[in-house]
C-alpha atoms as a printed R data frame, in Angstrom:
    type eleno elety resid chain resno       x       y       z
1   ATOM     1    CA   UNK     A     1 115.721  79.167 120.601
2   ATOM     2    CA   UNK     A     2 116.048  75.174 121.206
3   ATOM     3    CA   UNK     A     3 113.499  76.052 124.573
4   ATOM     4    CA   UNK     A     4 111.382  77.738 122.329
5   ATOM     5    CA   UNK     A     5 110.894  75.104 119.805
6   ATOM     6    CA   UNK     A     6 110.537  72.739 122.463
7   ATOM     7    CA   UNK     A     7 107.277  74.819 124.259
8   ATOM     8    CA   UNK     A     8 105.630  75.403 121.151
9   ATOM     9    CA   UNK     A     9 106.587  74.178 118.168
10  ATOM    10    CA   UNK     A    10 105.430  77.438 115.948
11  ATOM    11    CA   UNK     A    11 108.621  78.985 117.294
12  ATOM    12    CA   UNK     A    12 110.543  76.492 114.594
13  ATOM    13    CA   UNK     A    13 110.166  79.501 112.134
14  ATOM    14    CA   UNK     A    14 112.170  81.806 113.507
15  ATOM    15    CA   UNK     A    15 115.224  78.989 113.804
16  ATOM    16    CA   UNK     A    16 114.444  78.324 110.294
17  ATOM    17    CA   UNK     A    17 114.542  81.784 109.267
18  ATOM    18    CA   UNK     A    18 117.743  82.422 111.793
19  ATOM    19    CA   UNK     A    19 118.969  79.089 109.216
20  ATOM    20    CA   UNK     A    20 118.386  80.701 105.946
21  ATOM    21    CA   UNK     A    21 120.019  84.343 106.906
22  ATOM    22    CA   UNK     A    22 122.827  82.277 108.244
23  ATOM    23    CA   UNK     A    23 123.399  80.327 104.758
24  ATOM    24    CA   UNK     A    24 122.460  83.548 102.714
25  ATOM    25    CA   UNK     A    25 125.459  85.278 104.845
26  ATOM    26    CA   UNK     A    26 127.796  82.005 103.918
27  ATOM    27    CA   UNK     A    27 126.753  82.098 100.405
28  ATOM    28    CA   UNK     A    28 127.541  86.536  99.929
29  ATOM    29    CA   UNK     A    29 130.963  85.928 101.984
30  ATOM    30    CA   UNK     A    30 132.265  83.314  99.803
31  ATOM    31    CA   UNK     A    31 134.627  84.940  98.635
32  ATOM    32    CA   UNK     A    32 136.150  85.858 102.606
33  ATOM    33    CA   UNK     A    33 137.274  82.263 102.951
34  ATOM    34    CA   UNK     A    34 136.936  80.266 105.768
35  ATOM    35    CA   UNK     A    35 137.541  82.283 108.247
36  ATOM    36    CA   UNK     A    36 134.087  83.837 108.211
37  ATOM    37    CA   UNK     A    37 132.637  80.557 107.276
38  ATOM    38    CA   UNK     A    38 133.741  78.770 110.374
39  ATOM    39    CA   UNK     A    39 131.994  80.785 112.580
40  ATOM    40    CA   UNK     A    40 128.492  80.756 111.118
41  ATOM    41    CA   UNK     A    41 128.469  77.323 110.290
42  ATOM    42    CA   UNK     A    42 129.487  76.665 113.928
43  ATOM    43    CA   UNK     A    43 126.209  78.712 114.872
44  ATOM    44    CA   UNK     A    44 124.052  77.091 112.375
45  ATOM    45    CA   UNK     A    45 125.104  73.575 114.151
46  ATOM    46    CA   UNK     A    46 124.503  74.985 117.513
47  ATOM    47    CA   UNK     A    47 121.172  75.943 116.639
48  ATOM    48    CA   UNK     A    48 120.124  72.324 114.993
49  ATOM    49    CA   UNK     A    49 122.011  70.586 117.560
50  ATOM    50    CA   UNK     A    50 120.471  72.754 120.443
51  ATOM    51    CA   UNK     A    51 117.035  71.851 118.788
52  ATOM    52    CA   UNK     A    52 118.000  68.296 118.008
53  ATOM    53    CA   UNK     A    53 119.092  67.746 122.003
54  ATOM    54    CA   UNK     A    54 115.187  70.028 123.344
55  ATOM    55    CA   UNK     A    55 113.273  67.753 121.067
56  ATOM    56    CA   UNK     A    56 114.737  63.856 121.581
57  ATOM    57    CA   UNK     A    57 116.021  65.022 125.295
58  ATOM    58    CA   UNK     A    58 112.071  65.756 126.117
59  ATOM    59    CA   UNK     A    59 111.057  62.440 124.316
60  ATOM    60    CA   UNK     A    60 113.329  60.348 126.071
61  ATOM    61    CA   UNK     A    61 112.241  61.677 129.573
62  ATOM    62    CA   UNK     A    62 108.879  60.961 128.835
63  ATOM    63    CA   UNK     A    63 109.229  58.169 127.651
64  ATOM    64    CA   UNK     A    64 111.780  57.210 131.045
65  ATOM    65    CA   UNK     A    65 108.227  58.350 132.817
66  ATOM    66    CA   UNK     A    66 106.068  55.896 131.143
67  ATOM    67    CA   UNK     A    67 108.134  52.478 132.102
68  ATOM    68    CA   UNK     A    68 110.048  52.998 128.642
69  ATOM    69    CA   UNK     A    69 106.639  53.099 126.466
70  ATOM    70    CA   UNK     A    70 107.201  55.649 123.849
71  ATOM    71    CA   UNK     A    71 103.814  58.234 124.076
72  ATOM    72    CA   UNK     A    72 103.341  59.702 120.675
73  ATOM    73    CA   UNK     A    73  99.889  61.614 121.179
74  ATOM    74    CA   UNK     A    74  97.927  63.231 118.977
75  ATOM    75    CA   UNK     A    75  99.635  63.430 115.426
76  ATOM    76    CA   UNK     A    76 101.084  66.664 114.276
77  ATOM    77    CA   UNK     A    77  98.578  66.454 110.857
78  ATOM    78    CA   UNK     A    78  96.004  66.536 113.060
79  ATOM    79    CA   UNK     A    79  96.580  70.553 113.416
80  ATOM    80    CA   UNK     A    80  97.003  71.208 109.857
81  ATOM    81    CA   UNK     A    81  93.882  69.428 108.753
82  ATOM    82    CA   UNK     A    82  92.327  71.101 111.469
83  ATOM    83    CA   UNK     A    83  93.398  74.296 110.233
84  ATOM    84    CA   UNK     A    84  91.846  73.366 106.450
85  ATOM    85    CA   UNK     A    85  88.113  73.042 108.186
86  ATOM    86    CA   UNK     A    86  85.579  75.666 109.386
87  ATOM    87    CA   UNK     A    87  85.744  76.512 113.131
88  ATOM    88    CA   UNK     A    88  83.561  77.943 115.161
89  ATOM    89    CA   UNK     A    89  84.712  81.164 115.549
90  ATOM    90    CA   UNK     A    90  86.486  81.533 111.790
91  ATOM    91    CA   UNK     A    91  87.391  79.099 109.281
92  ATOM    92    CA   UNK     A    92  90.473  77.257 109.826
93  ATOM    93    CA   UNK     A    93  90.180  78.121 113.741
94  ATOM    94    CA   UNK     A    94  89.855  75.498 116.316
95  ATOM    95    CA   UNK     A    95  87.216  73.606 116.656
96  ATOM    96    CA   UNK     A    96  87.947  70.647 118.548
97  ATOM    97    CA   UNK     A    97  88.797  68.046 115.446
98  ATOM    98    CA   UNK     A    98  92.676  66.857 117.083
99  ATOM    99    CA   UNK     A    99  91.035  65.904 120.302
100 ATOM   100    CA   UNK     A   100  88.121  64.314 118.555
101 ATOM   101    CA   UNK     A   101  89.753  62.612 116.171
102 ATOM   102    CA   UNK     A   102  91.785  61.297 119.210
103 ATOM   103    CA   UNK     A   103  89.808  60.038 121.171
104 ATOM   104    CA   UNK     A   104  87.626  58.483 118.579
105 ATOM   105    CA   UNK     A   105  90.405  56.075 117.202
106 ATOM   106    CA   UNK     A   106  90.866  55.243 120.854
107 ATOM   107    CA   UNK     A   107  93.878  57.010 121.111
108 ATOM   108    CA   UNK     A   108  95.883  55.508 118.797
109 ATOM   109    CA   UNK     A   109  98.567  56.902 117.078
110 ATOM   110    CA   UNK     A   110  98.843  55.314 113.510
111 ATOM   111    CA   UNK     A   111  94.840  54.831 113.300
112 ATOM   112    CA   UNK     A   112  94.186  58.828 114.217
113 ATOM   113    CA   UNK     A   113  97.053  59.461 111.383
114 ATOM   114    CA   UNK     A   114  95.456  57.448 108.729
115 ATOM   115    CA   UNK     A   115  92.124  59.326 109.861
116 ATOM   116    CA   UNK     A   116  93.738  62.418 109.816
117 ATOM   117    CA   UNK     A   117  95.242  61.816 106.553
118 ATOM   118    CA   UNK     A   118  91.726  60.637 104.990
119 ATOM   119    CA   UNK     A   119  90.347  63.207 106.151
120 ATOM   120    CA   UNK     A   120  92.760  65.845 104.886
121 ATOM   121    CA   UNK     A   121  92.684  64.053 101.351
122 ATOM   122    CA   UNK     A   122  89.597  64.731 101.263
123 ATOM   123    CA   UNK     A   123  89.378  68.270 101.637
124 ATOM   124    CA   UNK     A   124  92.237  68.640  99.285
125 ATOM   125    CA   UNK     A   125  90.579  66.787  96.724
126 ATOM   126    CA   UNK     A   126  87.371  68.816  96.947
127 ATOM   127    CA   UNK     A   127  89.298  72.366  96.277
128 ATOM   128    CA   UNK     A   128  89.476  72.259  92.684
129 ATOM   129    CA   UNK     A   129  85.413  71.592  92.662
130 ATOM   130    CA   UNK     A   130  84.689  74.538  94.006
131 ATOM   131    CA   UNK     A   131  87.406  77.212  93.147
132 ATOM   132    CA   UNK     A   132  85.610  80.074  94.543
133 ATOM   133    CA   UNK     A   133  84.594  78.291  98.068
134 ATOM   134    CA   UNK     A   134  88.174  77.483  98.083
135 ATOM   135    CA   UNK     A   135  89.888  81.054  97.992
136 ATOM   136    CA   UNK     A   136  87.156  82.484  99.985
137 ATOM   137    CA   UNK     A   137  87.734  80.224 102.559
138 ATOM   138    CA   UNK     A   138  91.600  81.095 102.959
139 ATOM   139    CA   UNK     A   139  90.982  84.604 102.512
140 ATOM   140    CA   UNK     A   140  88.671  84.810 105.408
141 ATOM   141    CA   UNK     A   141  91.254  82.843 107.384
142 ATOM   142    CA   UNK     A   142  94.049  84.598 106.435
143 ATOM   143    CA   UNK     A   143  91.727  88.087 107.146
144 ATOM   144    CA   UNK     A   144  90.431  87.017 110.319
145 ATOM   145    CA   UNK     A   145  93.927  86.052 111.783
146 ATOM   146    CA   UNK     A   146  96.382  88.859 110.243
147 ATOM   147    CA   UNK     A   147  93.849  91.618 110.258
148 ATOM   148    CA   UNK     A   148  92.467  91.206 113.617
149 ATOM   149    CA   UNK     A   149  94.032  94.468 115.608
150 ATOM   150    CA   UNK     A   150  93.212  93.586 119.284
151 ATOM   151    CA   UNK     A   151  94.682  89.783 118.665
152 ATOM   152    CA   UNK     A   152  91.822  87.958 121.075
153 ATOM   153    CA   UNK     A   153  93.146  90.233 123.827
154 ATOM   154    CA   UNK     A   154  89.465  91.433 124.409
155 ATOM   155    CA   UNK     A   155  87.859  88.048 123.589
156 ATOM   156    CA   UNK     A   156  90.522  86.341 126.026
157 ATOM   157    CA   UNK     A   157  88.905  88.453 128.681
158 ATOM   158    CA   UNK     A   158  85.773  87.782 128.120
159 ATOM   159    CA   UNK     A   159  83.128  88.046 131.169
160 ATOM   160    CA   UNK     A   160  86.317  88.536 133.529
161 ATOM   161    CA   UNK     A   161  86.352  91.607 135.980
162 ATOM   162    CA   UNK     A   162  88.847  93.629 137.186
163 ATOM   163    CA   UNK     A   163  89.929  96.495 139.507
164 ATOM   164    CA   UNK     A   164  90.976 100.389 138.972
165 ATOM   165    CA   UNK     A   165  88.461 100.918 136.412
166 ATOM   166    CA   UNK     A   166  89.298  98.148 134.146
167 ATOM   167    CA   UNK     A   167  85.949  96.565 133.591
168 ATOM   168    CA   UNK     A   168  85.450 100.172 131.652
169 ATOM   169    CA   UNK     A   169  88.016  98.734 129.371
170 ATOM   170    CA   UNK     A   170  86.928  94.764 129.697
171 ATOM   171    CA   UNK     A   171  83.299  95.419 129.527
172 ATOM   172    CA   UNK     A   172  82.579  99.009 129.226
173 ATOM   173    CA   UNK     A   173  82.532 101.644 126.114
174 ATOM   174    CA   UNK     A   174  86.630 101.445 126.985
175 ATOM   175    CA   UNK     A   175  86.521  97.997 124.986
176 ATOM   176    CA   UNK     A   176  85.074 100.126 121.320
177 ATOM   177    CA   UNK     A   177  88.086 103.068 122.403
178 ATOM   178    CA   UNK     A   178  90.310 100.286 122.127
179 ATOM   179    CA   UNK     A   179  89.195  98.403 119.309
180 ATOM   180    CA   UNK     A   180  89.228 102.076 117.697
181 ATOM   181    CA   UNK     A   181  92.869 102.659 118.525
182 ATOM   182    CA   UNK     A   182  94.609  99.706 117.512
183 ATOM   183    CA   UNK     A   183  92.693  99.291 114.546
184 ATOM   184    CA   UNK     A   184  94.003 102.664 113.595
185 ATOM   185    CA   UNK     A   185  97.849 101.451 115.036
186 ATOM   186    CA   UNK     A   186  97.264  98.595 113.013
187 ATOM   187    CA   UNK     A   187  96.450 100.007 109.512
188 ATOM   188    CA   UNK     A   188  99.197 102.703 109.954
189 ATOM   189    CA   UNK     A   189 102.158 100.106 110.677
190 ATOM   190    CA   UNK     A   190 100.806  98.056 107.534
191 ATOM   191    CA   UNK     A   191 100.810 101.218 105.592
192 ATOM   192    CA   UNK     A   192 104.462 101.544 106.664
193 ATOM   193    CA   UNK     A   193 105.671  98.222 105.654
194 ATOM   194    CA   UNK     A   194 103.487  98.341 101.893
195 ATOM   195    CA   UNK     A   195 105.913 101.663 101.744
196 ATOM   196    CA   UNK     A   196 109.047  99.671 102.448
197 ATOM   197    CA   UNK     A   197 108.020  96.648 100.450
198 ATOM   198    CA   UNK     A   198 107.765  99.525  97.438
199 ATOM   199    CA   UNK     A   199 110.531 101.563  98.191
200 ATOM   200    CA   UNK     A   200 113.526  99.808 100.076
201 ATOM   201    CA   UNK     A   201 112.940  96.128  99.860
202 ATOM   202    CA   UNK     A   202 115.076  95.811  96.333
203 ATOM   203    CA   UNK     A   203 117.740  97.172  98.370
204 ATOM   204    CA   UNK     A   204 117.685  95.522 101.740
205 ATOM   205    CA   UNK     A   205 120.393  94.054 103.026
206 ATOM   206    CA   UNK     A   206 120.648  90.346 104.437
207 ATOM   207    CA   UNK     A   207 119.988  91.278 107.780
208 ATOM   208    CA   UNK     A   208 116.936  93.281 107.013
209 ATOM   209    CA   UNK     A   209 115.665  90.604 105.376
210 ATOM   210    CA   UNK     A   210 115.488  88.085 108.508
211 ATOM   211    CA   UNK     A   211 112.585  90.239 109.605
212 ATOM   212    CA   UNK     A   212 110.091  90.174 106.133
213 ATOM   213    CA   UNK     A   213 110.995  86.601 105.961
214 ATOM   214    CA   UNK     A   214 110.514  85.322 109.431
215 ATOM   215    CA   UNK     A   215 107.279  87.293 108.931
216 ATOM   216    CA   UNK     A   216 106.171  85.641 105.721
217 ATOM   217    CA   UNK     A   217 107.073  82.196 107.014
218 ATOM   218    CA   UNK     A   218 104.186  82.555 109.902
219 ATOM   219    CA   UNK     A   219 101.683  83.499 107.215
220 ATOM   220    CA   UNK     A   220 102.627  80.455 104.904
221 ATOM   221    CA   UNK     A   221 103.024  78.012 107.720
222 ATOM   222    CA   UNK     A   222  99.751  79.358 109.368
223 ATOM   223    CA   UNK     A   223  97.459  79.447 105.929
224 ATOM   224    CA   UNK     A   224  97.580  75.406 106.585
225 ATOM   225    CA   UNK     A   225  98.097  74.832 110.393
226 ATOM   226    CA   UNK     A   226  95.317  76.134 112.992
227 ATOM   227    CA   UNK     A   227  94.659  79.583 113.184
228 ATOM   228    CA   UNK     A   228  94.276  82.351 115.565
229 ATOM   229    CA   UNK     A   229  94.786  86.136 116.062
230 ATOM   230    CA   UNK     A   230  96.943  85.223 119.322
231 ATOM   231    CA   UNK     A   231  99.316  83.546 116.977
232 ATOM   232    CA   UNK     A   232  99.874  86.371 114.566
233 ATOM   233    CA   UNK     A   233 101.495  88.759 117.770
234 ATOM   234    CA   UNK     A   234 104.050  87.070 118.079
235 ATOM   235    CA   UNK     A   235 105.329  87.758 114.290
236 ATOM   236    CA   UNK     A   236 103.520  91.262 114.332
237 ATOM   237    CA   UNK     A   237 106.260  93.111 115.851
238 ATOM   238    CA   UNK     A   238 108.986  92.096 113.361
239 ATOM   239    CA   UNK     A   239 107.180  94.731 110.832
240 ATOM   240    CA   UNK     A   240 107.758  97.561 113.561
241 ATOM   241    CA   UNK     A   241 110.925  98.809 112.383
242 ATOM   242    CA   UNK     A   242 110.194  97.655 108.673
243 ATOM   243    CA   UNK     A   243 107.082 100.458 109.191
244 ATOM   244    CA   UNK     A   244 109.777 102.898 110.610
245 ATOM   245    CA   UNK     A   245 112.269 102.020 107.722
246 ATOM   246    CA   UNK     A   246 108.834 102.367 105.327
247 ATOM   247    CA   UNK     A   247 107.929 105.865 106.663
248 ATOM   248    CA   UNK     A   248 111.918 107.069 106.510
249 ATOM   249    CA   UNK     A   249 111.968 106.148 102.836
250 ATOM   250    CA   UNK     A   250 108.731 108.299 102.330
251 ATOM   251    CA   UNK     A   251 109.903 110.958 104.084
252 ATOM   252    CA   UNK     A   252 113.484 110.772 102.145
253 ATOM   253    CA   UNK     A   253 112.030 110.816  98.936
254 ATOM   254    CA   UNK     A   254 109.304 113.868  99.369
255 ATOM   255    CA   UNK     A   255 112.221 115.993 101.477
256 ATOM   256    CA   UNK     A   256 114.537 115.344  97.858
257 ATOM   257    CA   UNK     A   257 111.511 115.769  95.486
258 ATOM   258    CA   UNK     A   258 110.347 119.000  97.480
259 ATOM   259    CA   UNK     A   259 113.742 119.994  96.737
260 ATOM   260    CA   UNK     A   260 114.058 119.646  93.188
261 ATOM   261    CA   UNK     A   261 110.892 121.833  93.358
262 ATOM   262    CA   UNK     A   262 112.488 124.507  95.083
263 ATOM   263    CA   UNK     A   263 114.722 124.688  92.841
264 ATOM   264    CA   UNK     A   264 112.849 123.977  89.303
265 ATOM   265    CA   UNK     A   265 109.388 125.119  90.310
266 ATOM   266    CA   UNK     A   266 105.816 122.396  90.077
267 ATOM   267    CA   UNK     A   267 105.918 122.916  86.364
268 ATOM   268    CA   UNK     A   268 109.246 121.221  85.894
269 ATOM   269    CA   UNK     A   269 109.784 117.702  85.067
270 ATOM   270    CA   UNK     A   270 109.935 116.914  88.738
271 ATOM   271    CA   UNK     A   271 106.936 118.528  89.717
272 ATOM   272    CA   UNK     A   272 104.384 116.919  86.881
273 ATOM   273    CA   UNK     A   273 106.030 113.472  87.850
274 ATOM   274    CA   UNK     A   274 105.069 113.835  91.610
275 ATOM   275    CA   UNK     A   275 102.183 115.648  90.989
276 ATOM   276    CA   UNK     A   276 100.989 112.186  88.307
277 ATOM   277    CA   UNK     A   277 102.112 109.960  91.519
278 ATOM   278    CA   UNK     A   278  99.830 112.006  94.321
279 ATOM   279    CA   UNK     A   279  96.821 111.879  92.109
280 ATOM   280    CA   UNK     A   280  97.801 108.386  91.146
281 ATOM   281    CA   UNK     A   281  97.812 107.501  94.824
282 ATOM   282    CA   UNK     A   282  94.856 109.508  95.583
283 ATOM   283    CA   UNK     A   283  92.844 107.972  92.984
284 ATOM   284    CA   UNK     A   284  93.908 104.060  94.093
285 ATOM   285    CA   UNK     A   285  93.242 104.829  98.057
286 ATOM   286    CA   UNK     A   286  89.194 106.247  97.101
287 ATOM   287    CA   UNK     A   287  88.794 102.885  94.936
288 ATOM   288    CA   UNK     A   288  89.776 100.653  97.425
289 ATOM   289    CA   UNK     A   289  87.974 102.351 100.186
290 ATOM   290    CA   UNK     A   290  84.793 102.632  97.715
291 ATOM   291    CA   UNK     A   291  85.103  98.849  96.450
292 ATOM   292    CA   UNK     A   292  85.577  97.736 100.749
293 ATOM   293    CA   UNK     A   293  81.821  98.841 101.003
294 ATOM   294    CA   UNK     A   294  80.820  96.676  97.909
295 ATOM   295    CA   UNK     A   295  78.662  93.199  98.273
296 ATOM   296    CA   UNK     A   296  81.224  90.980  96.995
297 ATOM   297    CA   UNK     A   297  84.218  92.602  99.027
298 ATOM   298    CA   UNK     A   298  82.397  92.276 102.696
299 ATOM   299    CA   UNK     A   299  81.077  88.525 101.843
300 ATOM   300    CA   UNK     A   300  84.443  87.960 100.632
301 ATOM   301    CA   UNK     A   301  86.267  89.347 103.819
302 ATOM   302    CA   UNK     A   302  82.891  88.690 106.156
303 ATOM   303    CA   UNK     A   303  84.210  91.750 108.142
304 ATOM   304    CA   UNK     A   304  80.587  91.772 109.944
305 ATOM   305    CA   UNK     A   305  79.447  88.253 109.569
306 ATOM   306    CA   UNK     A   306  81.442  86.637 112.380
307 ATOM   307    CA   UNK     A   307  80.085  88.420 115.143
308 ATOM   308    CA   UNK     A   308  78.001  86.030 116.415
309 ATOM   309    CA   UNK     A   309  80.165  83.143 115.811
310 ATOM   310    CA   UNK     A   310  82.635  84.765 117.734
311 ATOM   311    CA   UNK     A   311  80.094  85.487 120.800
312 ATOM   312    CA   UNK     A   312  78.642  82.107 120.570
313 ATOM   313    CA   UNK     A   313  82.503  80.739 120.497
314 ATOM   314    CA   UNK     A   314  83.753  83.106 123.298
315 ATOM   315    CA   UNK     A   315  80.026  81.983 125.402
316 ATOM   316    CA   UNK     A   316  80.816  78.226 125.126
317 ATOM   317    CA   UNK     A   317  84.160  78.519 126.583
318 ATOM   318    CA   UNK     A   318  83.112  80.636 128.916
319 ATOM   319    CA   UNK     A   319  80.560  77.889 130.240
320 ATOM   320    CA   UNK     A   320  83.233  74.889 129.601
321 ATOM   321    CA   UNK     A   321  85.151  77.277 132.377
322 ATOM   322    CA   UNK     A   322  82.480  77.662 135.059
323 ATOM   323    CA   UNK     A   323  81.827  73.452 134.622
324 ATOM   324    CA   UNK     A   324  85.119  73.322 135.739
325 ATOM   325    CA   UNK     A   325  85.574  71.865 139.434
């Protein structure tokens, strides 16, 4: 985990999440003593020390590389104000503003931070004058990052070839077979883990928990920093087995209610109760897919609109790659 957090430093939410399990664990096993204490708090130093010893160790050999001159590079608050812009591909994407910024202050530290900073005061500032720019904006972040099925693998490949029959799949009808399929993957697994959130999450334990929270901390950290679909795999498959544990529940509770039926027939209590819930459920999924086709929903989402932002992106990097030597 300390390697991690040195090659990227997104990876710092899983420690933190590993953290808070490991101090929710200390704090419902109190009462053991110190015996289980020791152990945990042991593991909870190895991780900050671990991290502690990546991060300064990695400094200090740079900074043995450049004749002792510390190299701070491009400021951290770069990314997050960054992420708080329009890109070219979706807002909050990248768009080039770090290295900009960068190299416009001559690439100086402490005058690209007080830039940076400006620049992100700004912004800030300018939310409350325009409320509805302002949630639109995040929600077509937050929708073009976590609800993006194929996670840039397609746009990644852009204008690349390959053998066996691939470029049916890279450039082909393959790729809209494949957008088709893990759309559907997709919407099931989130279907699974709005069923767990309903019916198990009051009664998780600790450990189950270190998966919706780990999960949760990528979309917080990630509604401010830089966005991008790549990002979101790598806290995607933590809701796997809460989608399993989602679809177990649902089966559990129809297998006991079809019971009850059995037993009582559909004009007991138990049967006008579930059959309120189905037509309750039935009702709610036809309004939501009705209201996903309405005006204000797509320009909300803009599940169409960045098409050609995304081709015009995917084209310029495309060229930036052929200029290469």
């Amino acid at each position: 985990m300390g390697i991690a957090t040195v090659v990227k430093s997104n990876y710092m939410i899983f420690m933190i999440a590993a953290l808070i399990y490991l101090v929710l664990k200390l704090v419902q096993e109190r009462a053991a003593g110190v015996r289980k204490a020791v152990p945990r708090l042991l593991l909870m130093v190895l991780l900050l020390g671990f991290f502690l010893v990546g991060r300064f160790g990695v400094d200090a050999y740079i900074r043995s590389m450049n004749g002792g001159e510390e190299v701070k590079g491009i400021p951290m608050t770069a990314w997050i104000t960054m992420g708080l812009q329009d890109g070219k591909a979706a807002p909050g994407w990248y768009n080039g503003y770090n290295n900009g910024v960068y190299i416009d202050n001559e690439y100086d530290y402490d005058r690209t931070q007080e830039a940076v900073m400006e620049e992100m005061k700004r912004i800030v500032l300018g939310y409350p004058k325009d409320i509805g720019a302002s949630v639109s904006f995040f929600v077509k972040k937050v929708s073009s990052q976590w609800n993006n099925p194929t996670f840039q693998s397609l746009w990644i490949l852009e204008e690349r070839s390959g053998r066996g029959g691939v470029d049916w799949l890279l450039q082909g009808g393959g790729r809209y077979a494949y957008t088709f399929w893990v759309n559907i993957l997709q919407t099931w697994i989130l279907v699974g883990v709005f069923l767990y959130a309903v019916m198990r999450f009051k009664k998780s334990t600790v450990e189950e928990l270190v998966l919706p929270v780990t999960f949760l901390g990528g979309v917080l950290f990630h509604l401010f920093w830089e966005a991008e679909g790549l990002y979101a795999i790598l806290y995607f498959p933590l809701l796997l087995p809460l989608a399993v544990c989602g679809y177990g529940e649902w089966r559990s509770y129809l297998l006991v209610k079809k019971a009850q039926i059995a037993v009582n027939g559909w004009k007991s209590g138990e049967g006008k109760n579930l059959r309120k819930k189905l037509v309750l459920g039935g009702v709610v999924t036809v309004l939501v897919c009705a209201l996903s086709y309405t005006d204000p929903f797509a320009k909300m989402f803009a599940r169409n609109e960045n098409t050609g932002a995304f081709d015009t992106c995917t084209q310029e990097m495309v060229n930036e790659m052929d200029a290469l030597p």
